[in-house]
Every structure is written in structure tokens, then in C-alpha cells.
C-alpha positions in Angstrom: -18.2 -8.1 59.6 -15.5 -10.4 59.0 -12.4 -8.1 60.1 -12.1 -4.5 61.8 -14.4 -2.7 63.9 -17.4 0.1 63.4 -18.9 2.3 65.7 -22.8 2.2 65.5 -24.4 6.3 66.5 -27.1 8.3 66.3 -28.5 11.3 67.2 -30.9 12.0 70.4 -33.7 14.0 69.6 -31.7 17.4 71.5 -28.7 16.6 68.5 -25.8 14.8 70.9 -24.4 12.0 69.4 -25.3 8.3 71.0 -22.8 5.3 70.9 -25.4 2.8 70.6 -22.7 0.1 70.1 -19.7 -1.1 68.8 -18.9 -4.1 66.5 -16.5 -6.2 65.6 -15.5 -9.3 64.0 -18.6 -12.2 63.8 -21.1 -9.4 64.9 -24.0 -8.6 62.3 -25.0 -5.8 62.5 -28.1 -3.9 60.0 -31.7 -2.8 59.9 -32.8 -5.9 60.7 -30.9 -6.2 64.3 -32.7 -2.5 65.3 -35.7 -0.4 65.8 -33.6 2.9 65.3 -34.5 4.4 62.0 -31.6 6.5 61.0 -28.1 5.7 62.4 -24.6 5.8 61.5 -21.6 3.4 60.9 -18.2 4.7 61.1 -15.4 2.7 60.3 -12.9 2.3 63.6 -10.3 0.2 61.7 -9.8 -1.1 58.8 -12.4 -3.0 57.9 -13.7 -6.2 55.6 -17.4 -6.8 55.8 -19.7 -9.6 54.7 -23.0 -8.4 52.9 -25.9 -10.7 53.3 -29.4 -10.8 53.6 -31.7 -11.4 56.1 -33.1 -15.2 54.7 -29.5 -16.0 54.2 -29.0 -14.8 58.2 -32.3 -16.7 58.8 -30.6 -20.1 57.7 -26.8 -20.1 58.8 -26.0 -21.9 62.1 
């Protein structure tokens, strides 16, 4: 994410909704930073994000 912050949730197994993090500016965030299989993102702010993949994440300092 390159400006704004997002609200990463999910849902326990009993339905209530877990903030399992929040992220902002210089954070990556994606399936490849967790082990939870279905999760949301909801926009805080406005945001601008940064689409990459995970060999281009791989190589960057």
C-alpha cells in the first residue's frame, strides 16, 4: 500500500468478526503474508495501493 489504510477481518468459526490487523502505508499485505484462507479488506481511508507479486516482493530491498 502506498497511501491510506485497510482493516484486515475475518470471521471465527462462531461468526464474530476478528480484526486480525491493520495496515498502512509501506505494509504488504496478501495471501502470501497469511495462513487464513478467506479474509476481508476494508478500505479505512482513502487509499492508493501497489499490486505486485510475490517474485517481485522476493527481490526488492
Amino acid at each position: 500500500m502506498v497511501r491510506g489504510m485497510v482493516k484486515l477481518g475475518a470471521l471465527s468459526v462462531h461468526g464474530d468478526e476478528l480484526v486480525l490487523s491493520l495496515v498502512g502505508p509501506n505494509e504488504p499485505f496478501g495471501a502470501a503474508f497469511t495462513n487464513v484462507e478467506a479474509y476481508e479488506v476494508v478500505a479505512l481511508t482513502d487509499c492508493d495501493l501497489l499490486c505486485c507479486n510475490l517474485a517481485e516482493l522476493e527481490h526488492s530491498p
